[in-house]
Backbone as CSV, one residue per row, in Angstrom:
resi,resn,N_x,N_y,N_z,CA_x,CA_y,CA_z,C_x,C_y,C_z
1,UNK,88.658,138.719,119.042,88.445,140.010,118.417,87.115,140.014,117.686
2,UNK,86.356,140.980,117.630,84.767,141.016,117.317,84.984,142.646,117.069
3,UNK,84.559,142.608,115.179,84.373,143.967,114.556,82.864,143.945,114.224
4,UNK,82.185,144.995,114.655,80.752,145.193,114.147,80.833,146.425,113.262
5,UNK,80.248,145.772,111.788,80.288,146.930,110.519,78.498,146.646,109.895
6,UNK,78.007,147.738,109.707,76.613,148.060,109.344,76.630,148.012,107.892
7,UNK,75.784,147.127,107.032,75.308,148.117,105.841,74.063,147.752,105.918
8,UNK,73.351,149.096,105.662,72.067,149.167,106.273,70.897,148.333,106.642
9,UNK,70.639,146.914,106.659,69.809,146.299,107.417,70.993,144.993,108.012
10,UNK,71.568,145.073,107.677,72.364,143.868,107.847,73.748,144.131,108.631
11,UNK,73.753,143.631,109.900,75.227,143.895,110.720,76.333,142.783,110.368
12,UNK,77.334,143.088,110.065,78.366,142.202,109.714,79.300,141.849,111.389
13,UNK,79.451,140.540,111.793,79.852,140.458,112.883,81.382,139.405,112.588
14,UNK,82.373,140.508,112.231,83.379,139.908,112.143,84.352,139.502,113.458
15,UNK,84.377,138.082,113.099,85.337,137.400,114.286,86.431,137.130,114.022
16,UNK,87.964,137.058,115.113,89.087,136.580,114.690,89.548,136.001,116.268
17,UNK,90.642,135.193,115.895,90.892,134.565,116.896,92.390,135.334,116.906
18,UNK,93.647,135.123,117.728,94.771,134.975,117.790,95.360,134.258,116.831
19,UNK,95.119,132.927,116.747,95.549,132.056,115.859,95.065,132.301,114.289
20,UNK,93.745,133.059,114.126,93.049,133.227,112.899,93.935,134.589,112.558
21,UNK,94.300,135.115,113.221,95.007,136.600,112.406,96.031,136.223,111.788
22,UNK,97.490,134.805,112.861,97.912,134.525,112.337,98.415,134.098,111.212
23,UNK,97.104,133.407,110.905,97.180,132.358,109.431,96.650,133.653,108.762
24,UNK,96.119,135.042,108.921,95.467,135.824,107.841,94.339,135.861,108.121
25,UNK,93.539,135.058,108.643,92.092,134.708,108.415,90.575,135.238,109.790
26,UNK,89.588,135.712,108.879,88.293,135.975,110.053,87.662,134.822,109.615
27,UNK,86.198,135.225,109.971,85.173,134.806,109.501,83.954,135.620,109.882
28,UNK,82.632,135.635,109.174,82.266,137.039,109.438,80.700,135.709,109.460
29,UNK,79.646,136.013,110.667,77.909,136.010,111.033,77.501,137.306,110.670
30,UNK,76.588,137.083,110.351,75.548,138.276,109.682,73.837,138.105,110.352
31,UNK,73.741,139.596,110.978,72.567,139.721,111.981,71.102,140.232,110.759
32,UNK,70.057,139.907,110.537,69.464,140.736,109.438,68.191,140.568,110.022
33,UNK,67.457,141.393,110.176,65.858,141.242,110.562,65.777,140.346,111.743
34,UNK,66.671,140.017,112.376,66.848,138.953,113.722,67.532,137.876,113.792
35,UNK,67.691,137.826,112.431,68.080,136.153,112.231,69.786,136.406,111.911
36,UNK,70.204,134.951,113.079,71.915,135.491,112.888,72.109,134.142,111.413
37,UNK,73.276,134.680,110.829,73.375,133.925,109.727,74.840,133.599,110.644
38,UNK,74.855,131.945,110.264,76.076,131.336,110.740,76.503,131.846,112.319
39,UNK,77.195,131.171,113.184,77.186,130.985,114.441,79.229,131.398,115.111
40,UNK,80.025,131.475,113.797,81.676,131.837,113.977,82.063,130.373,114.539
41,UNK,83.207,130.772,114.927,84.067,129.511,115.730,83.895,129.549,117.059
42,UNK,84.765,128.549,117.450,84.715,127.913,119.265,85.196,128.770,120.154
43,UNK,86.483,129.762,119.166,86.887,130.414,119.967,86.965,131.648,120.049
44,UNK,86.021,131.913,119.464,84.569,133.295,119.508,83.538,133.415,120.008
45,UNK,83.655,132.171,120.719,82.521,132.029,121.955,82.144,133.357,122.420
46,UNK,83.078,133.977,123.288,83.052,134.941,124.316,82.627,136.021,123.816
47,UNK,83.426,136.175,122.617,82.502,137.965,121.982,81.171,137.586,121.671
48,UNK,80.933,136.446,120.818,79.472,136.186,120.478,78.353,136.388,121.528
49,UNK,78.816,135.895,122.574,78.142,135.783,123.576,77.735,137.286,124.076
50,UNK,78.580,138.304,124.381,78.442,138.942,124.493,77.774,140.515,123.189
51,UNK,78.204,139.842,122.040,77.020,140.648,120.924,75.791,140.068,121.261
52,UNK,75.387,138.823,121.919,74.122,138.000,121.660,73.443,138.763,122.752
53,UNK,74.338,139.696,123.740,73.886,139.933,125.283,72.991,141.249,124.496
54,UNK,73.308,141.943,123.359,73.327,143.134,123.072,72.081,143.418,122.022
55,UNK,71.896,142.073,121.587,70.666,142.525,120.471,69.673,141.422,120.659
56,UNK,68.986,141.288,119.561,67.431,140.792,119.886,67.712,139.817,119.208
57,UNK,67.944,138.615,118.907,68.182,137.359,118.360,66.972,136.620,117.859
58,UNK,65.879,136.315,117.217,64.796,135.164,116.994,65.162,134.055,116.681
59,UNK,66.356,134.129,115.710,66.581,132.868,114.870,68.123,132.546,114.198
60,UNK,68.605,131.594,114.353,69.721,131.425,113.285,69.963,130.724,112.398
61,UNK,70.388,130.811,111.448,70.514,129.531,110.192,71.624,129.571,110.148
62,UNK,72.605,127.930,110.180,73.785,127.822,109.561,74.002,127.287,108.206
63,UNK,74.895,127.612,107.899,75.589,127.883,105.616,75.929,126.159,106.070
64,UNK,76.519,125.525,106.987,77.224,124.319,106.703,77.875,124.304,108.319
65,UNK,78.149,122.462,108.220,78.802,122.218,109.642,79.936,122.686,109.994
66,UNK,80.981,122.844,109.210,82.567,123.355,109.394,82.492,124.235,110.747
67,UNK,83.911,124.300,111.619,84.004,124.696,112.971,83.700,126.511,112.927
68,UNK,84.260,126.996,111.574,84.546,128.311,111.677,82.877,129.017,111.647
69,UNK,82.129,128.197,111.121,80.428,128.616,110.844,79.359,128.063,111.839
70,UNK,79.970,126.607,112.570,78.875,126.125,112.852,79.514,126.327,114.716
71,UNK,80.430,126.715,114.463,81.111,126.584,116.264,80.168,126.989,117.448
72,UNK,79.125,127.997,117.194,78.789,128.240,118.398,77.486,127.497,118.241
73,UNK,77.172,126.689,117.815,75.753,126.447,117.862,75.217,126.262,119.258
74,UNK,75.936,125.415,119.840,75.573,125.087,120.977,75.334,126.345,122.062
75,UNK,76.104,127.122,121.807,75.704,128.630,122.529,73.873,128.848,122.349
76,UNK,73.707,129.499,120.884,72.801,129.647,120.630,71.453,128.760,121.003
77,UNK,71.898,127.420,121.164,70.727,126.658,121.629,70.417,126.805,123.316
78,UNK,71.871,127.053,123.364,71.483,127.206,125.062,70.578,128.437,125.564
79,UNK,70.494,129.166,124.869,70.149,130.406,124.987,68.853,130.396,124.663
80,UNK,68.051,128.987,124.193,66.575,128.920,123.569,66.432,129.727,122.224
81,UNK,67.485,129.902,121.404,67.391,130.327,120.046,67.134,129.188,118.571
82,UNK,66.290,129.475,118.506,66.167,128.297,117.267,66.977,128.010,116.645
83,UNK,67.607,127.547,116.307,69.015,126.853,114.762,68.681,126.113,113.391
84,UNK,68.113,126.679,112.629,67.802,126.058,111.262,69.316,125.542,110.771
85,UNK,69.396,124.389,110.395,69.984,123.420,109.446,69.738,122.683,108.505
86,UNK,70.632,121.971,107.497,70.644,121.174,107.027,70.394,120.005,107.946
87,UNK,69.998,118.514,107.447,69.615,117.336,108.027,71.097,116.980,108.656
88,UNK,72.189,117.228,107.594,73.382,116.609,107.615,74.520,117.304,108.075
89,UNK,74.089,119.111,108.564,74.623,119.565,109.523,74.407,119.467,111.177
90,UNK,72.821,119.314,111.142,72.578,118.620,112.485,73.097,117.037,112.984
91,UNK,73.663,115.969,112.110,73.993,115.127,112.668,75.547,115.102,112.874
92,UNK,76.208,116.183,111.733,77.659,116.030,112.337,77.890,117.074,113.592
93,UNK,76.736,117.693,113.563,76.955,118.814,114.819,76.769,117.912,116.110
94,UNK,75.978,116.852,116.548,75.749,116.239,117.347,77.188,115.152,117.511
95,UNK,77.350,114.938,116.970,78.963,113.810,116.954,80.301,114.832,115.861
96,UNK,80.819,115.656,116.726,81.285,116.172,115.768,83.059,115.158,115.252
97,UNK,83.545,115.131,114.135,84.751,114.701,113.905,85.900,114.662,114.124
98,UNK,86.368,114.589,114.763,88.258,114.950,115.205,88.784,116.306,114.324
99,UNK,89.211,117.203,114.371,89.784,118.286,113.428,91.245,118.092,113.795
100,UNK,92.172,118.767,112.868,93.661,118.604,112.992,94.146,119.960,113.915
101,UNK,95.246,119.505,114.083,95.498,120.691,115.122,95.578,122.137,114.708
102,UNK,95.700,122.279,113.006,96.186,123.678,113.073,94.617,124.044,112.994
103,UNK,93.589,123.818,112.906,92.072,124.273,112.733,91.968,124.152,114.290
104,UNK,92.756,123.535,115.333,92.311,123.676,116.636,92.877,125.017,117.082
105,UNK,93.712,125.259,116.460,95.039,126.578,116.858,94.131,127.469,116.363
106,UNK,93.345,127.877,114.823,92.600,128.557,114.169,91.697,129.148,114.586
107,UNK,90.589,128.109,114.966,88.592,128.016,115.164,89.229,127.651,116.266
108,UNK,89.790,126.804,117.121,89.209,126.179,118.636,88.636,124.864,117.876
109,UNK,88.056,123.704,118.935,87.568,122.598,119.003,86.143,122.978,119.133
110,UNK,85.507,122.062,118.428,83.794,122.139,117.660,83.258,121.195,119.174
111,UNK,82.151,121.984,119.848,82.002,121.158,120.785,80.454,120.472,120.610
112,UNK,80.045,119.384,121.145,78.988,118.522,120.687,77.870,119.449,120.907
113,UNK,76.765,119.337,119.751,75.776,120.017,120.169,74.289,119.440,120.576
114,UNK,74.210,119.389,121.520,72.900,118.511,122.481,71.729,118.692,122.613
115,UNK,71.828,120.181,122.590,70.424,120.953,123.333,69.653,121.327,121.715
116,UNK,69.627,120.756,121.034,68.719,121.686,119.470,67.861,121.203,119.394
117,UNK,66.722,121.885,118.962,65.004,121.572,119.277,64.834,120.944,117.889
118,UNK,63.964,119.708,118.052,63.657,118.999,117.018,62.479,119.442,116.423
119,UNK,61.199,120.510,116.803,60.525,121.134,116.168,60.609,122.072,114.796
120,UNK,60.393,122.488,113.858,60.678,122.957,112.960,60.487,124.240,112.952
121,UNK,61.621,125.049,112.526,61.028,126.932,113.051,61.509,127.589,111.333
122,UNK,60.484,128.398,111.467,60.875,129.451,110.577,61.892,130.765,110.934
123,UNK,62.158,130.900,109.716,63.067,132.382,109.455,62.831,133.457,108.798
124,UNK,61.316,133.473,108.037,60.668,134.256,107.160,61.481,135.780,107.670
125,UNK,61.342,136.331,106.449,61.633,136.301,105.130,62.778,135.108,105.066
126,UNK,63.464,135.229,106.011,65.051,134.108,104.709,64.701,132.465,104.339
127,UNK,65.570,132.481,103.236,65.219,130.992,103.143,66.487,130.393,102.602
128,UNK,66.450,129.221,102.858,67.741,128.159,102.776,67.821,127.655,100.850
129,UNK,69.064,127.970,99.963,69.059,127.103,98.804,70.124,126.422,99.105
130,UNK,69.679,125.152,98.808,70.617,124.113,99.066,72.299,124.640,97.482
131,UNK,73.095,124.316,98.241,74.203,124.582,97.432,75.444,123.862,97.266
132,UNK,75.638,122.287,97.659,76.734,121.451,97.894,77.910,121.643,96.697
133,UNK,78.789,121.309,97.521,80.093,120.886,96.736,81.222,121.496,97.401
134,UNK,81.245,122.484,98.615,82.193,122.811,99.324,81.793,122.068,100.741
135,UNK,80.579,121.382,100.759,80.668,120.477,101.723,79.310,119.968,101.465
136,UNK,78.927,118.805,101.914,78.055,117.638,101.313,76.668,118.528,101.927
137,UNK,76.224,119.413,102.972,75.424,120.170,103.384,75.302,121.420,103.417
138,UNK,76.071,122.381,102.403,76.441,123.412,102.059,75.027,124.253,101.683
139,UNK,74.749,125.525,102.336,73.591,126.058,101.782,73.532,127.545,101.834
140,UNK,73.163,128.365,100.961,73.176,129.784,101.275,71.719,130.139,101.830
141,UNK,71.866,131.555,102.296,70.733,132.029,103.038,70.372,132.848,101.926
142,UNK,69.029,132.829,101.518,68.837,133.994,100.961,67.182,134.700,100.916
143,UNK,67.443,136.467,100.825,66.502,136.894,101.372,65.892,137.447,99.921
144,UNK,64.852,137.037,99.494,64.273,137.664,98.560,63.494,138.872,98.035
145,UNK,62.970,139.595,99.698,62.567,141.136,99.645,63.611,141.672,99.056
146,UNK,64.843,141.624,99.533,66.062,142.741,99.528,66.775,141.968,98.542
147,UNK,66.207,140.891,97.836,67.383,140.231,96.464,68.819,139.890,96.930
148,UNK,69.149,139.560,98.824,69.987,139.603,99.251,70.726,138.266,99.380
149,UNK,72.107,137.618,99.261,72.482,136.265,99.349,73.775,136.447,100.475
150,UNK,73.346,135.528,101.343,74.252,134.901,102.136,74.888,133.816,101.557
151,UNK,76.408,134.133,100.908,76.515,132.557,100.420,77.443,132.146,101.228
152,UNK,77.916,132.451,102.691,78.794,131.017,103.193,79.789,131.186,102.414
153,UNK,80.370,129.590,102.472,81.959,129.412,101.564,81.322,128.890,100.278
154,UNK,80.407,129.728,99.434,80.381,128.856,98.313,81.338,129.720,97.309
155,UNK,81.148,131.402,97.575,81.973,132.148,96.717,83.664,132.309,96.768
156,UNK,83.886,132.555,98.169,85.258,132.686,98.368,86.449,133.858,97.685
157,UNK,85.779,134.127,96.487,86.548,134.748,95.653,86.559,134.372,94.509
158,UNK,86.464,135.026,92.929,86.918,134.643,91.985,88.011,133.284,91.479
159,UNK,89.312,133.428,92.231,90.235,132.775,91.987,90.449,132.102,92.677
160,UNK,89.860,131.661,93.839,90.114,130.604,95.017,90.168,129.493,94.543
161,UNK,91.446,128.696,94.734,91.989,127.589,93.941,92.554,126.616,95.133
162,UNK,92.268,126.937,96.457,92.505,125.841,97.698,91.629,125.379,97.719
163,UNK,91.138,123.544,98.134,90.271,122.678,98.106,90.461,121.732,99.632
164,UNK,89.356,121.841,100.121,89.303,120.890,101.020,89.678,119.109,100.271
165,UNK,89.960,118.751,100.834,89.956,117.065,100.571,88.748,116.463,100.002
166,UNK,87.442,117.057,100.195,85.888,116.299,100.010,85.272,117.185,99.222
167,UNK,86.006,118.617,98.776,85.041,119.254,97.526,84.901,118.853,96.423
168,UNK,83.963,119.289,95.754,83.857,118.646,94.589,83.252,119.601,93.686
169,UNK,84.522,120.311,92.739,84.269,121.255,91.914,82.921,121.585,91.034
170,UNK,82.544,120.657,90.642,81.769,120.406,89.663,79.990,120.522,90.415
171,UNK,80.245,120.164,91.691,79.095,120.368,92.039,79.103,122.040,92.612
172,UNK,79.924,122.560,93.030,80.466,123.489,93.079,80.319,124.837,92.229
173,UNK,79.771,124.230,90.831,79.546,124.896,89.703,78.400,124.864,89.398
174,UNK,77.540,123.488,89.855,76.628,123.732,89.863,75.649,124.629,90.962
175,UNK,76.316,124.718,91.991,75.930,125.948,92.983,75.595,127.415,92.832
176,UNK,77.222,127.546,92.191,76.728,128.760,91.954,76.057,129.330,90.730
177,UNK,75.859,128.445,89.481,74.894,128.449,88.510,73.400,128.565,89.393
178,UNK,73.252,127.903,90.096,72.137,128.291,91.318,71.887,129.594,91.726
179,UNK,72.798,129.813,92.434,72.753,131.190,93.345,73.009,132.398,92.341
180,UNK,73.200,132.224,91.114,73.526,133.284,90.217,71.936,133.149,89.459
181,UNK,71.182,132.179,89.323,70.003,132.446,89.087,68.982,133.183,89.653
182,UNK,69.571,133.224,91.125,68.659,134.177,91.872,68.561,135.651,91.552
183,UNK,69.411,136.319,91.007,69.910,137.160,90.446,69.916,138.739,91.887
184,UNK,71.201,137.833,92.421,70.906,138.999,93.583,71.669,140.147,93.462
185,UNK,71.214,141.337,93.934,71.765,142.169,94.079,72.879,142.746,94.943
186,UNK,72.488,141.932,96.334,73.569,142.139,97.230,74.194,140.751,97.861
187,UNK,75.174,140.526,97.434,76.174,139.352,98.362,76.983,139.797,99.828
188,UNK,76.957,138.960,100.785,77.624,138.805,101.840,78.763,137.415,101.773
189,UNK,79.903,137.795,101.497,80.353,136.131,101.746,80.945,135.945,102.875
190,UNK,81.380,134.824,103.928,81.867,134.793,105.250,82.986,135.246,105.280
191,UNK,83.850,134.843,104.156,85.486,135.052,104.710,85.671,136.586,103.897
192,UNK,84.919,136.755,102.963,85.379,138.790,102.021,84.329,139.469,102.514
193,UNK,83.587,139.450,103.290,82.807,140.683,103.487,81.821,140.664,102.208
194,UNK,81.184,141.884,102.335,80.377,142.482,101.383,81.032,142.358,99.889
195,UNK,80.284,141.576,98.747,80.796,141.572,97.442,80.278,142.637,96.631
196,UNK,80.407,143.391,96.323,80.294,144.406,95.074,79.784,143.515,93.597
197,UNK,78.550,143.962,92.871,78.132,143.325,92.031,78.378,142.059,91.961
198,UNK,77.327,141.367,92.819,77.491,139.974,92.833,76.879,139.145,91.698
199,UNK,76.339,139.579,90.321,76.532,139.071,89.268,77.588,138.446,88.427
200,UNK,77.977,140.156,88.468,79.702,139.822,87.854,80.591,139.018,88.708
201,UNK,80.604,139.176,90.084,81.175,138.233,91.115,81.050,136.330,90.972
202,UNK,79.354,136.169,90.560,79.576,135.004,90.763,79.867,134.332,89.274
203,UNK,79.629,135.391,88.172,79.493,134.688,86.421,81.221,134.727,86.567
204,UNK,82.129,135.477,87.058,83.385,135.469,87.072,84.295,134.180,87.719
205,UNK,83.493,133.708,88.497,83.915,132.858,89.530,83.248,131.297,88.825
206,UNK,82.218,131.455,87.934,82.010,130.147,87.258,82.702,129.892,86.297
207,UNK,83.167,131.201,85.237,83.886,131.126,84.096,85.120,130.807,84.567
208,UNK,85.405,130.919,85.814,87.060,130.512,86.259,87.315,129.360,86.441
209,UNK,85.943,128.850,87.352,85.940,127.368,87.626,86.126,126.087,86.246
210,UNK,84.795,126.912,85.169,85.072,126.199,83.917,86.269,126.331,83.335
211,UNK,87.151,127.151,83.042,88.395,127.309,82.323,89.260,126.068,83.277
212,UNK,89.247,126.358,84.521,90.096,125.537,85.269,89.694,123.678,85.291
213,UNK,89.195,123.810,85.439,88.366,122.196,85.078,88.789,121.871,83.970
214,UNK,88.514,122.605,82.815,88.532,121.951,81.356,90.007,121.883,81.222
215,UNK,90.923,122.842,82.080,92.752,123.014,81.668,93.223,121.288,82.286
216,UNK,92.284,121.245,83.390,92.971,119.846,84.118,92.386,118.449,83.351
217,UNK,91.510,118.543,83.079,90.665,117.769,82.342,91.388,117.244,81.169
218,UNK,92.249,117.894,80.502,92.807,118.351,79.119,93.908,117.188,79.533
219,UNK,94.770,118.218,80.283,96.076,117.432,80.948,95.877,115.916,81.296
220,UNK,94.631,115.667,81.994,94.823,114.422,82.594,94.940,113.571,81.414
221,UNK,94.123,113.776,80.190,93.397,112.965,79.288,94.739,112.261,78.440
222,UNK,95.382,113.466,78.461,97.207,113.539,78.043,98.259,112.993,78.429
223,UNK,97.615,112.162,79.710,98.513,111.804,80.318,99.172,112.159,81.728
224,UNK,99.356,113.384,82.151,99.788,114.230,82.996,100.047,114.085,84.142
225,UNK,100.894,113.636,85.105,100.417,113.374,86.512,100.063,114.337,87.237
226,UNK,99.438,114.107,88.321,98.869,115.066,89.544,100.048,116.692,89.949
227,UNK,101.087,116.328,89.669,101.489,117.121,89.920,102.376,117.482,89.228
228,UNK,102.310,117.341,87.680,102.798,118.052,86.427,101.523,119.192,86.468
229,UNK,100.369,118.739,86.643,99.172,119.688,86.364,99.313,120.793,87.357
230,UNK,99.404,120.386,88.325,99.621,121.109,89.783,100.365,122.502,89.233
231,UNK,101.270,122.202,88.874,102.571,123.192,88.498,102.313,123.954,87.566
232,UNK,101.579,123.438,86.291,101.215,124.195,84.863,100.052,125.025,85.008
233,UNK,99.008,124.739,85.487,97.335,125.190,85.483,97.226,125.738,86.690
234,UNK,97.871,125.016,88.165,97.433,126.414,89.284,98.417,127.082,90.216
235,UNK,99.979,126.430,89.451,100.810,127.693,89.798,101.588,127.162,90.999
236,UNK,101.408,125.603,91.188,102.125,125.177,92.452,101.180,125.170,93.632
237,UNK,101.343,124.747,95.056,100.438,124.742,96.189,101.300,125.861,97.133
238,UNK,100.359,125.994,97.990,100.248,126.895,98.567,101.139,126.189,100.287
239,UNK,101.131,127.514,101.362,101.852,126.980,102.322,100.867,126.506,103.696
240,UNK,99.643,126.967,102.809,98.492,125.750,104.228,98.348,124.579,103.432
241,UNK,98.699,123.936,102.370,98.954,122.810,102.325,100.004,122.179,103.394
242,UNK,101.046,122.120,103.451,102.368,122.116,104.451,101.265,122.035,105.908
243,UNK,100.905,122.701,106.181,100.356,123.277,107.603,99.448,122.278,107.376
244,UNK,98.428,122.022,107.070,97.384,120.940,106.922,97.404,119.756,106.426
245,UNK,98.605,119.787,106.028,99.266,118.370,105.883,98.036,117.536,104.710
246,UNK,98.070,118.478,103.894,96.771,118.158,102.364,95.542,118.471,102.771
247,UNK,95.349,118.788,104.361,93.830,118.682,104.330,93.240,119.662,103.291
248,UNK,93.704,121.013,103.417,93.380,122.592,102.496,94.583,122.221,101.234
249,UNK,94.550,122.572,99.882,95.486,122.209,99.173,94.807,122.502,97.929
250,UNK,95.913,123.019,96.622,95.419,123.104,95.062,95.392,121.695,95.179
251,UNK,96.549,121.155,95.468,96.489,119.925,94.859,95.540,118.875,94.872
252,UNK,94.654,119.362,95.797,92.822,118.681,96.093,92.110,119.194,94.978
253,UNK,92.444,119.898,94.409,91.726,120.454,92.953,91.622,119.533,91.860
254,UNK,92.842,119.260,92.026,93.969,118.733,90.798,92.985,116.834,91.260
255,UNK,92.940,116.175,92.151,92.789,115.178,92.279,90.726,115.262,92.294
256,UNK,90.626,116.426,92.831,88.907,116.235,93.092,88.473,116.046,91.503
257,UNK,89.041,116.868,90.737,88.774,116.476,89.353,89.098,115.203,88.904
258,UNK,90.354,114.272,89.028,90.721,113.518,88.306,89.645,112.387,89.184
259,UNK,89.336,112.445,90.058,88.455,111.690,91.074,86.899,111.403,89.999
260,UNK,86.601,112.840,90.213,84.862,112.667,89.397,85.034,112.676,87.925
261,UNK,86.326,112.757,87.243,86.308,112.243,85.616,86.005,110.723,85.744
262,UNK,86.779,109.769,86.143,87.023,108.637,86.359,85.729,108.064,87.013
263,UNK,85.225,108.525,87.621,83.854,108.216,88.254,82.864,108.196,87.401
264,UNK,82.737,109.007,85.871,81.411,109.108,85.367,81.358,107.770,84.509
């Protein structure tokens, strides 16, 4: 399934799979001055392919390696389209990792990507700020004529309290203390669409992160186990924990913190 929604320079190219409606879930590439932002999943091949038949393409930049953003790359290269990355999205894109089955049911399987030109290309106007902590190569696009931010999965939402296994809140915070310095006017995020005052969007979403950190922080110091905190501060886990068998989970919250306290 492939929805095309306009706001005025920027086409929103929302994808869903069968399996992605299931679980609830799209993921949305963004076309702007030529350049596609993020590439969808594996098994969005076919519409992509066919939006790609339809417009003028120069360039693409991907937010991060994950299947749902970085899936078609290999399309795009085949096609002689440039692919700006991170260092450390191009090497897991080339050997990509085993995924679990319900992200195969979701996105499809991430297929190796071979054909990407080792020359260096521009994307002018956009440019890459590095932004880690929802994944070790995490980066938003952002366009500075139009004060515009592509942030990928760094925003998610105010209250987004599911954690991959390898995030790491704190850097996380420091991201979007980043991307809130830019002081943009217009946000795109992959999985909500268009954000409405993305000031208040992202100062809301740091003050949440800090309250939540400092509640677990508190607890641990107290004593608390992993999943006394779990229960008090974020309300219990959710049912793609179950399904992902911990990969997606609060309770990755609850431990990513107690992880980098213990670490400093």
């Amino acid at each position: 399934m492939i929805e095309i929604q306009r706001y005025d320079d920027v086409e929103r190219i929302r994808l869903a799979s069968w399996g992605s409606r299931i679980a609830g879930m799209d993921v949305s590439a963004y076309l702007v001055n030529g350049t596609l932002v993020d590439s969808g999943f594996p098994r969005s091949r076919g519409a992509l392919a066919r939006f790609l038949d339809e417009r003028s393409v120069s360039a693409a930049m991907l937010t991060h390696y994950h299947e749902d953003h970085a899936g078609n790359a290999e399309l795009l290269a085949s096609r002689g389209i440039p692919v700006l990355m991170h260092a450390i999205t191009r090497e897991r894109l080339r050997a990509p990792a085993g995924i679990r089955a319900y992200r195969r049911v979701v996105w499809g399987t991430p297929r190796a990507v071979t054909s990407l030109p080792h020359a260096p290309v521009e994307a002018a106007p956009l440019q890459f700020v590095f932004t880690p902590g929802h994944s070790p190569d995490h980066q938003v696009v952002w366009a500075p004529e139009r004060a515009t931010l592509f942030s990928g999965d760094l925003w998610l939402g105010v209250r987004a309290r599911v954690m991959h296994s390898a995030e790491n809140p704190y850097r996380i915070l420091e991201s979007l203390r980043a991307a809130m310095a830019l002081r943009p006017t217009r946000m795109f995020d992959a999985h909500r669409g268009p954000v409405r005052d993305p000031i208040t969007a992202l100062g809301a979403k740091i003050s949440y992160l800090e309250e939540t950190i400092a509640a677990i922080e508190a607890k641990i110091a107290a004593g608390w186990s992993d999943r006394a905190i779990l229960r008090t501060v974020l309300d219990g886990d959710e049912a793609v924990a179950i399904a992902s068998r911990g990969e997606y989970s609060r309770m990755n919250f609850v431990k990513a913190v107690r992880r980098e306290r213990a670490g400093r």
